[in-house]
C-alpha positions in Angstrom: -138.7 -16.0 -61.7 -137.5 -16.4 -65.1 -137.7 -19.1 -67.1 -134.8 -17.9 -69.7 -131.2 -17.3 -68.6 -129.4 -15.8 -71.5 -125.9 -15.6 -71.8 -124.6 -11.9 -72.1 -121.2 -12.7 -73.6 -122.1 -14.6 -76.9 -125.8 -12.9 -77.1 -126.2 -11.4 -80.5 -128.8 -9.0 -80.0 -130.5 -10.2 -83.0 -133.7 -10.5 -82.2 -134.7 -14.1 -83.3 -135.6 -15.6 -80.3 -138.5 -12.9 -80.0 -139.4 -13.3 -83.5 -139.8 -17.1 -83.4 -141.9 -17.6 -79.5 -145.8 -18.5 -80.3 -146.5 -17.3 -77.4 -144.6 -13.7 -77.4 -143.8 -14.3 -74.2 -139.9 -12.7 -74.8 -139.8 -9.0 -75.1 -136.1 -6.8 -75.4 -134.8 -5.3 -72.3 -133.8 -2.0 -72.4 -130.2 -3.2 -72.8 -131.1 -4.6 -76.2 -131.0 -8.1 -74.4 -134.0 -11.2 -74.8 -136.0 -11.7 -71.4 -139.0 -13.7 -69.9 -142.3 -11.0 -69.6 -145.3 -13.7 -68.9 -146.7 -17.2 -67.8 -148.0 -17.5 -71.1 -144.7 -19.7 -72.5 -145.9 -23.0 -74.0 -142.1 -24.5 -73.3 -141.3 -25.2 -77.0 -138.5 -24.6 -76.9 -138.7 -22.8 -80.3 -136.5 -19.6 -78.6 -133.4 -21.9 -77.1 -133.5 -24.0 -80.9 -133.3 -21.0 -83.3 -130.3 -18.8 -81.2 -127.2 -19.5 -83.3 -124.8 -18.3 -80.7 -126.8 -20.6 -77.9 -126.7 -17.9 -75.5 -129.5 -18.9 -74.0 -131.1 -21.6 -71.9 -134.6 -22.2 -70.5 -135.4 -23.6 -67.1 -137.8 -26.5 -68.4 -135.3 -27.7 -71.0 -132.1 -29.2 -69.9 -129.4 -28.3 -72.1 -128.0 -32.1 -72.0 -131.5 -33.2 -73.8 -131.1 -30.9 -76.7 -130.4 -32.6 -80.0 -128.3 -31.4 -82.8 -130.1 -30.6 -86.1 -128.5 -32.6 -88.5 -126.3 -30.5 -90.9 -127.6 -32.7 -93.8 -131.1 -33.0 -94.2 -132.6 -35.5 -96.9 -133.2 -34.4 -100.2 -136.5 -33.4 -101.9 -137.0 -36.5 -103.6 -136.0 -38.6 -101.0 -138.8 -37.8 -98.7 -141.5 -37.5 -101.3 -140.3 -41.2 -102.6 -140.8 -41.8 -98.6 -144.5 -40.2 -98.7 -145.8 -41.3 -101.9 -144.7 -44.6 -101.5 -146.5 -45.5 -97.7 -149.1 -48.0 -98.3 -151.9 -49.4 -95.8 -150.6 -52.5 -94.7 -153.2 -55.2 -93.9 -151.2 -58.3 -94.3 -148.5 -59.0 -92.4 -145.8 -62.0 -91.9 -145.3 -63.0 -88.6 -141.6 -61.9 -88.0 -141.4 -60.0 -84.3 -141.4 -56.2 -84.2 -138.4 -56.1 -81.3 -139.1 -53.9 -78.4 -136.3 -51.0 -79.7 -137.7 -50.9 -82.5 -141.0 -49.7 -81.3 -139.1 -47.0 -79.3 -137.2 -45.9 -82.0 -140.6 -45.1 -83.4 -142.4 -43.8 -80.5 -139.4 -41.3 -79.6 -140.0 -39.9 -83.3 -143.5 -39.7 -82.6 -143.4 -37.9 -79.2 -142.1 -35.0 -80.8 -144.7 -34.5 -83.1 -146.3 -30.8 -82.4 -149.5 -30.8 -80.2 -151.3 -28.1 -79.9 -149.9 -24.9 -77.5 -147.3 -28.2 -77.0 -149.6 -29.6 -74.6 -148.0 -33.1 -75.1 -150.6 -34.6 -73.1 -150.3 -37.6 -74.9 -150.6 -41.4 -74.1 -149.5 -44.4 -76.1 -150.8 -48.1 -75.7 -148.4 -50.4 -77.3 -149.8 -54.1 -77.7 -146.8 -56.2 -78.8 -146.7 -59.8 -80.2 -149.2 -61.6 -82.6 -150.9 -63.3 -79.2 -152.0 -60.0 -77.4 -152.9 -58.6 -80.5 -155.7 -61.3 -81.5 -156.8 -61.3 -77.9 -157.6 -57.9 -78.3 -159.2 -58.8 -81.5 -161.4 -61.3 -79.8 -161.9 -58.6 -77.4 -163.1 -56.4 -80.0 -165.2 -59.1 -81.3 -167.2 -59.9 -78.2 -168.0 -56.3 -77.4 -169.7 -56.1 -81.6 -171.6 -58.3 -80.8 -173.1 -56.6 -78.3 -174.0 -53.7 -81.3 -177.1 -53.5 -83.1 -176.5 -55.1 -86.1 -177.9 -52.2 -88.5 -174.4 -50.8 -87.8 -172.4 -51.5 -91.5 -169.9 -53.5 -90.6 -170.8 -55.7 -87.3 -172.1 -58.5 -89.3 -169.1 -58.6 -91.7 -166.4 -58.4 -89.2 -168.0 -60.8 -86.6 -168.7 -63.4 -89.5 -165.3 -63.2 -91.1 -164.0 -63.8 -87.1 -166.5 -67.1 -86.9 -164.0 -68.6 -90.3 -161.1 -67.6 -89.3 -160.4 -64.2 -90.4 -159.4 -61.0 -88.8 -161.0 -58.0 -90.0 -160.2 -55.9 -87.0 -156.4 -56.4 -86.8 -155.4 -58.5 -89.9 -153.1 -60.4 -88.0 -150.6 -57.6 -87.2 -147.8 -58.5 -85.2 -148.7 -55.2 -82.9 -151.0 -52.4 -82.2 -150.4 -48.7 -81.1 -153.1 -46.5 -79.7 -152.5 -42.9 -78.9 -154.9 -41.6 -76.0 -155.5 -38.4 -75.6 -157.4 -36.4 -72.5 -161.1 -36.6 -72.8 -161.3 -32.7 -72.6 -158.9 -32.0 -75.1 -161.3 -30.3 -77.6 -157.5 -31.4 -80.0 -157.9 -34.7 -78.9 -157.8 -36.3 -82.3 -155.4 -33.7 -84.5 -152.8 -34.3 -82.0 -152.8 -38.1 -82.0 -153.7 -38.5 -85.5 -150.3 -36.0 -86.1 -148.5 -37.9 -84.1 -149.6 -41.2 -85.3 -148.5 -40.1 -88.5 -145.8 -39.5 -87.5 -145.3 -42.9 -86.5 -145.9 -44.3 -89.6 -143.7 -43.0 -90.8 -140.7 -43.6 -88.8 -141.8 -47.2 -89.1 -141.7 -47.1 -92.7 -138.3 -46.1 -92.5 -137.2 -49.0 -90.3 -139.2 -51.3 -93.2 -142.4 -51.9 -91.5 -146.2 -51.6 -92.7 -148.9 -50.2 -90.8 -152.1 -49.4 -91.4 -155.0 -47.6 -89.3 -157.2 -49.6 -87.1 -160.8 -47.8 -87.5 -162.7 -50.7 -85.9 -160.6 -50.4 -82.8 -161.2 -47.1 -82.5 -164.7 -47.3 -82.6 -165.2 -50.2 -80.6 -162.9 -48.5 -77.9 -165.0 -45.7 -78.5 -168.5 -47.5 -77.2 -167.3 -50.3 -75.6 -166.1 -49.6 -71.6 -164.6 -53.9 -71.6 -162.3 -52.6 -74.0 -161.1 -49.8 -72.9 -160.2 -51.5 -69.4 -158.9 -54.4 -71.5 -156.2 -51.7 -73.1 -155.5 -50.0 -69.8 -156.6 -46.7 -71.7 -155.4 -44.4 -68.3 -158.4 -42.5 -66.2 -159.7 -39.5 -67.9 -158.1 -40.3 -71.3 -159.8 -41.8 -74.5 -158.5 -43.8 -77.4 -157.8 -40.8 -80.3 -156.2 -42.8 -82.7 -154.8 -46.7 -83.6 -152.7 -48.0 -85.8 -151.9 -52.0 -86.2 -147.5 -52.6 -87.5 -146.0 -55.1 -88.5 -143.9 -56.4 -91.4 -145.7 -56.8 -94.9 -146.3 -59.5 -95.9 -145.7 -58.6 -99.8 -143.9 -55.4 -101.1 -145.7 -53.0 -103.7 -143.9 -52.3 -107.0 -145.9 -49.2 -108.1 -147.5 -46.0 -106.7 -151.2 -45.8 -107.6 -152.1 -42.5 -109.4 -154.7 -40.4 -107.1 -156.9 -37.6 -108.6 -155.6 -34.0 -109.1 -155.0 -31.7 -106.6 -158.4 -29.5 -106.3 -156.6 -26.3 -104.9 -158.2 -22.4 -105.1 -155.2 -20.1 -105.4 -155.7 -16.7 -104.3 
């Protein structure tokens, strides 16, 4: 059965719908119309998004999810002030990230593009500064455990003994993106879509930076990972601590030249 209804009455014939599907799953009919030829469709949605005359519809995606494309998008500048201007956040005040706000972010970042849109992933979202250093002492415990050649055991878990969190720097919450163990894109897709994240929650005014300790320690440590509720099967890909800075930079840095080969 066909996945693609198309509506015969505003269809252009134009073609676009074919030209835009990864998968080439649409082929022309011999009445010049768009239809489904294999179970190869990756239910972008890419073919019902481009048609300007919306003539057609797909089986997978409700009509009545669809959002508009905004007429207006932002201008050049606007996003590169955006890009250029994200810092790593590692201190934080201790004002509340509210629930909707995390949402906000997380609906931004669950469209980010996975690959052949598998979106097969998971998101952990530890809110409020009391979970969050419970995890930390989590973290902490488990180091311990490590030999302590590794580089930065002995640093972390001696700042922890005066006080001092090297693992989440105090962030008001963590996000970790889990992805299936299998999944040889495992860490492109949430690292994408983490990014992604950020920076939706730089737009709303928050800071984040990315928690590489975690995701290490979740990595080796099995306490951890049931202490996160990381689901069966899946494995922390990517983690990120939020929260709102505690200062606000002034400047952007210079970074070295771009090294490109053009061909």
């Amino acid at each position: 059965m066909s996945r693609i209804l198309v509506d015969t009455s505003v269809c252009k014939k134009d073609g676009i719908c074919v030209a835009v599907c990864p998968a080439r799953t649409i082929s022309i009919n011999e009445e010049g119309y768009p239809e489904d030829r294999g179970p190869l469709c990756y239910e972008c949605g890419h073919c019902v998004a481009i048609c300007p005359s919306r003539a057609l519809t797909h089986s997978a995606l409700p009509e009545g999810d669809m959002l508009p494309v905004p007429k207006e998008q932002p201008a050049a500048d606007v996003v590169d002030n955006l890009l250029m201007s994200r810092r790593s956040i590692r201190e934080f005040r201790e004002k509340a990230i509210e629930r909707e706000t995390l949402e906000a972010i997380l609906d931004v970042a669950r469209r980010a593009p996975t690959a052949v849109n598998a979106q097969n992933l998971r998101w952990i979202v530890v809110n409020g500064r009391e979970k969050v250093h419970e995890l930390a002492n989590e973290c902490v415990h488990e180091m311990r455990k490590m030999p302590l050649a590794s580089p930065y055991v002995e640093r972390v878990t001696t700042d922890w003994e005066k006080g001092v969190d090297s693992i989440l720097r105090g962030a008001t919450a963590v996000v970790a993106v889990c992805a299936p163990e299998e999944s040889i894109w495992a860490q492109t897709d949430a690292s994408i879509a983490l990014s992604h994240a950020e920076l939706a929650a730089a737009a709303r005014g928050l800071g984040m930076t990315w928690a590489g300790i975690l995701m290490r320690v979740a990595a080796a440590s099995e306490p951890v990972r049931r202490w996160l509720q990381v689901p069966q099967g899946y494995a922390v890909a990517a983690a990120a601590m939020f929260g709102y800075g505690k200062y606000k930079y002034q400047r952007i840095p210079p970074r070295k030249p771009v090294s490109a080969h053009w061909m």
